[in-house]
PLY file of the C-alpha trace (Angstrom):
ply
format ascii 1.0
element vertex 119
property float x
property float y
property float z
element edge 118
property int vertex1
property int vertex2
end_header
9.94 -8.73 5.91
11.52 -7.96 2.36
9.92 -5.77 -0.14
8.88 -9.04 -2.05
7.19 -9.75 0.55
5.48 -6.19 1.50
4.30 -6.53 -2.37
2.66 -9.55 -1.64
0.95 -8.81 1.06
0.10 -5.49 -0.71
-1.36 -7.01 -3.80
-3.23 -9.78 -1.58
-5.41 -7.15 0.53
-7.18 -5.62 -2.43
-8.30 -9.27 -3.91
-9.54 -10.01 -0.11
-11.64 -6.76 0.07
-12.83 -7.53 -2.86
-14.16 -10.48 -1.74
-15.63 -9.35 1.40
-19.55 -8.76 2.08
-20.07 -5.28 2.86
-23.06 -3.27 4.32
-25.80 -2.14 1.73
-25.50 1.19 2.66
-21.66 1.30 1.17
-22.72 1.21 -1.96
-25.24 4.05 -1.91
-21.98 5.91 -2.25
-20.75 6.28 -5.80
-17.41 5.87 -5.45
-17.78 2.52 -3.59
-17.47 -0.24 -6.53
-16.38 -0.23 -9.88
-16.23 -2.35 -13.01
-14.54 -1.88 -16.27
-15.84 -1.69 -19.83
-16.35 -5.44 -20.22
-18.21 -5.76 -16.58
-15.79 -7.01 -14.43
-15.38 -6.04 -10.66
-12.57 -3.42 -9.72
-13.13 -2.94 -6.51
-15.75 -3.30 -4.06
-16.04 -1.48 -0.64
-13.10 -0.25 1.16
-9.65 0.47 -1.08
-6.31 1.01 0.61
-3.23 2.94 -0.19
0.00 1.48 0.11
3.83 2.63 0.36
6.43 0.27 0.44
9.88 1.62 1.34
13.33 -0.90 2.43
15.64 -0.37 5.10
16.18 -0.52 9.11
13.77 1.31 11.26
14.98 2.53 14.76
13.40 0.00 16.83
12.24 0.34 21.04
10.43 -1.25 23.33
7.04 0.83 24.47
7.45 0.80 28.32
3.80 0.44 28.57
2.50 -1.49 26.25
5.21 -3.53 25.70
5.40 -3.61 22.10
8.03 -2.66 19.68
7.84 0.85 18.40
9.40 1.88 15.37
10.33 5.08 13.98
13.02 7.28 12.50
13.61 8.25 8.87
13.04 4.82 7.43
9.67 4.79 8.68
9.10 8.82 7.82
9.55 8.10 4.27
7.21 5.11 4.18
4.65 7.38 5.56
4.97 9.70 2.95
5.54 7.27 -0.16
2.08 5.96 1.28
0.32 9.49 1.20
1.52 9.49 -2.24
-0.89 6.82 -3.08
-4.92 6.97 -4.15
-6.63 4.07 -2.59
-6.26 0.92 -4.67
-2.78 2.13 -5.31
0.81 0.28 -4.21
3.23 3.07 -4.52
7.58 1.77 -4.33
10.52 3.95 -3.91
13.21 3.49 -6.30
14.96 1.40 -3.53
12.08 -0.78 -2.78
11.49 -0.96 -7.01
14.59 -2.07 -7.23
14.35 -5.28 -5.16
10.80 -6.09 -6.66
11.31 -5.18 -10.29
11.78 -8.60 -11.64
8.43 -10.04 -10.03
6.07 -12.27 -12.72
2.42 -10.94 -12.63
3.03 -7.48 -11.42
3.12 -4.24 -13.67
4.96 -0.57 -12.69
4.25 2.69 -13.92
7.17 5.20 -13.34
5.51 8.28 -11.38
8.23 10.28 -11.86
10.30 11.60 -8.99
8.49 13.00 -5.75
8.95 15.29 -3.38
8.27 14.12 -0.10
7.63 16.67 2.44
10.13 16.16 5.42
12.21 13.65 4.02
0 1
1 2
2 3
3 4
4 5
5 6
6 7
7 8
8 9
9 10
10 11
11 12
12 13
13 14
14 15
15 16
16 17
17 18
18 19
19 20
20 21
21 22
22 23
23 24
24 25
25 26
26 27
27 28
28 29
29 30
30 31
31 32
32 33
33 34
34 35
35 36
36 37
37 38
38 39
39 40
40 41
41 42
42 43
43 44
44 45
45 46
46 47
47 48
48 49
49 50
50 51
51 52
52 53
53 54
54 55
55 56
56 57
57 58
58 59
59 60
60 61
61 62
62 63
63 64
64 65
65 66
66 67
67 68
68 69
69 70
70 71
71 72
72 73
73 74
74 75
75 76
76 77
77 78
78 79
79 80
80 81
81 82
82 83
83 84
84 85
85 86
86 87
87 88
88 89
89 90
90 91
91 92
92 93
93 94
94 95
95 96
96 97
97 98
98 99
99 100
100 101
101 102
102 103
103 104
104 105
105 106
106 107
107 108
108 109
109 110
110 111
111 112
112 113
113 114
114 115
115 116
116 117
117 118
């Protein structure tokens, strides 16, 4: 997958929580929808925090289950670019900015650089 396509997917999963019926109980918590000034749904339910980083994982088969496994410092810095992020946030590294940048419909706001522990 390319960053384009990690955005995507990253601005999709908000709009389809949004959409999704959730248990009464939810929303005896405070924090659990919001609406702006004019009335309009934020969010609703669940929100999810999302770090998009590019490059080449180390990839390897898990002997048990079969499955790929992926790690190394590729994914390391994902991790963290992602614990950067509040929930309902998409957070980029410059590297992963710089392959999105030019997208119609989406808006960036500069954080400023990071430090991310480890990396």
């Amino acid at each position: 997958p390319s960053a384009k396509q990690a955005l995507q997917w990253a601005v999709a999963v908000p709009v389809g929580l949004l959409e999704q019926e959730w248990p009464p109980e939810l929303f005896k918590l405070s924090d659990a929808a919001r609406k702006d000034v004019e009335g309009q749904l934020l969010w609703s339910g669940l929100r999810v925090r999302v770090g998009i980083h590019v490059g080449n994982p180390i990839m390897d088969a898990d002997p048990i289950t079969r499955r790929m496994d992926y790690f190394g410092p590729m994914v390391n810095t994902t991790a963290r670019v992602s614990h950067l992020a509040q929930g309902g946030q998409i957070v980029l590294t410059e590297a992963a900015y710089r392959e999105v940048s030019g997208e119609p419909g989406v808006s960036f706001t500069e954080l400023g650089r990071q430090a991310l522990r480890g990396v």
